[in-house]
N, C-alpha and C positions, 0 to 999 in steps of 0.2 A: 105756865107752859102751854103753849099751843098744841092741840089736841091734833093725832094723823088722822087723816081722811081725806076721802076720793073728790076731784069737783069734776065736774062732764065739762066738755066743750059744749059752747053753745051753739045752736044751728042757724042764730041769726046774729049781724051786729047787735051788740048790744047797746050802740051809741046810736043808728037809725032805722035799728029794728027791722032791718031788712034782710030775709033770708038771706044763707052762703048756698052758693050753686056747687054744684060739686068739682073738684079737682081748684078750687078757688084759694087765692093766698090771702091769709088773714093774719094779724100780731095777736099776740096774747101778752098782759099786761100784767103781773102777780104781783098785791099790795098787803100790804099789813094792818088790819083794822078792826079796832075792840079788840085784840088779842086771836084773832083769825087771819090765814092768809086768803086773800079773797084771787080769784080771776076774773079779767073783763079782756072779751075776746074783739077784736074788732075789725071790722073787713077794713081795705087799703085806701080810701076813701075819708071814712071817718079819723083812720091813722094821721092819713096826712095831713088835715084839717085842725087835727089837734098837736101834732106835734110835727109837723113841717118835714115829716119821712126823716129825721133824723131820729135814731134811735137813742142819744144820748141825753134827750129834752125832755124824754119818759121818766128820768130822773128827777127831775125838778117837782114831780105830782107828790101829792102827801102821801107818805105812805109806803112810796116807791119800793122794790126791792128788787123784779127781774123782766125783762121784756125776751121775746124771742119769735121768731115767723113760725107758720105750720101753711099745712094745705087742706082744707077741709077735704073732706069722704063723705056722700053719703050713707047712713049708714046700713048694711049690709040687713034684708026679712029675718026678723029673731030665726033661728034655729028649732026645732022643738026639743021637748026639754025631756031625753029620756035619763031614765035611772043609772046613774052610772057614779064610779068614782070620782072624787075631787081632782080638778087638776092643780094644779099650784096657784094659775091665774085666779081661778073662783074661788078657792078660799082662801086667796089674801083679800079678794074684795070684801067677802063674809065679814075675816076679822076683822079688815078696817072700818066696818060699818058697827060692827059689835063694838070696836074702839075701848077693847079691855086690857089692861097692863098688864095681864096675867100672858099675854102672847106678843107683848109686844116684842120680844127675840125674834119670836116664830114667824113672825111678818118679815120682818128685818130680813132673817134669811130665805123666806121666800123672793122677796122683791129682788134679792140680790139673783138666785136661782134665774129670775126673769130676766133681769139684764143681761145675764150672760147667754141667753137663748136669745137676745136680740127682742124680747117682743115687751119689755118697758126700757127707756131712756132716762138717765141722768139729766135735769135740766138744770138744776142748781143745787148749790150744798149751801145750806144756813146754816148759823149761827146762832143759838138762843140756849141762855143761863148756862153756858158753858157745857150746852150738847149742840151736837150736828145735827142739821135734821137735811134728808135728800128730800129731794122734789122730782118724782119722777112722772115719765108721760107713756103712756101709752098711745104710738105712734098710729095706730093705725083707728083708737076710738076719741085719742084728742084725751082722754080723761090723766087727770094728776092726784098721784098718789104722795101724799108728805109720809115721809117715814121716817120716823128719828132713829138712832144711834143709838140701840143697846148697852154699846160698849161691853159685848162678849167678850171672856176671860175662853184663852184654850181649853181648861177645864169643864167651860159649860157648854163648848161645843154640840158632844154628841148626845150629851141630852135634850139639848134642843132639838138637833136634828131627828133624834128619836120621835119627838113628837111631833115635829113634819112632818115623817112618816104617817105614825097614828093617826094624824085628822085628814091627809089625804087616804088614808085604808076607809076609816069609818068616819069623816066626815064629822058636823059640830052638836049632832044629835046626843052623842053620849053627854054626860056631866062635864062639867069643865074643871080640869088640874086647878088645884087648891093655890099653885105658885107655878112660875113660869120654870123652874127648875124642876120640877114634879114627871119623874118617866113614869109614861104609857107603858100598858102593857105590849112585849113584845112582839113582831108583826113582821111576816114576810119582805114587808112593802119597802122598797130602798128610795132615798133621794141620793142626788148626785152631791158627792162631798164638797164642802166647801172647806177647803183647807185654811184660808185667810178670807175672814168676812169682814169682806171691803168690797165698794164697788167698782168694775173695773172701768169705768170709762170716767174721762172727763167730763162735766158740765158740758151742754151743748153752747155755742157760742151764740149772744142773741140778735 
């Protein structure tokens, strides 16, 4: 099973290594290799050179599985980093860096949470050992989150959600639930329901 996690947009081709300027159109290339999905991003140049700006020729690479355009951004002076509550965005990147099975719901519905605020995109659904896995982007940092299918039952909804709540109140400092069904102690803190966790947009077209 291919393990979820984040990969960054790269800020240069990676076929001639030559930075993206900003507001710049680039492909991105998503392949399957050793059991990892990998990205190779590449300015319009090196695209065309290797696959004739037809996007269907991307196909024929070993490994193939999705192509799609982006516009690169530079990216925006870090922030400073004061003390505050989790938002949804940072601690799904936590867990998918943690990449423990023990949250993989709580991801699941986070990302979805995101989608529906616009600020991660569906860019593909796979298919492996008979789970879905989404492929999602974060539009405005370029980066791709894989997040597989749960396959939550209504039943385990609001426990899960319970502990989205929980680790957006207090964050991944306490101990960690023994099992992904395991409720948090009760807490103020509300996420927005998700009545059916599914995502609601289409794949973007590549």
């Amino acid at each position: 099973m291919i393990d979820w996690n984040i990969q960054s947009r790269a800020h240069a081709c990676q076929a001639c290594e030559a930075a993206f300027a900003d507001k710049q159109p680039y492909h991105t290339i998503l392949v399957e290799h050793r059991r990892e999905y990998q990205r190779l991003d590449l300015c319009e140049k090196c695209w065309t050179a290797k696959h004739g700006a037809v996007s269907e020729q991307a196909g024929e690479q070993k490994g193939f599985v999705s192509h799609w355009q982006g516009i690169y951004h530079v990216p925006p002076a870090a922030p400073p980093d004061p003390i505050q509550k989790e938002t949804a965005e940072t601690l799904l990147r936590k867990l998918v860096e943690l990449n423990d099975p023990n949250y993989r719901a709580t991801s699941y519905i986070l990302a979805v949470m995101l989608e529906r605020k616009r600020i991660l995109k569906v860019k593909e659904q796979l298919r492996q050992e008979g789970r879905r896995i989404f492929v999602y982007e974060h539009p405005k940092t370029g980066d791709l989150f894989t997040i597989p299918d749960p396959d939550l039952q209504l039943t385990q909804l609001e426990d899960v959600q319970r502990q989205v709540a929980h680790l957006m109140e207090h964050g991944l400092n306490p101990a960690p639930p023994s099992n992904a069904s395991a409720e948090p102690a009760a807490t103020e803190t509300s996420t927005e329901p998700v009545a059916v966790p599914q995502p609601t947009e289409e794949p973007a077209a590549g």
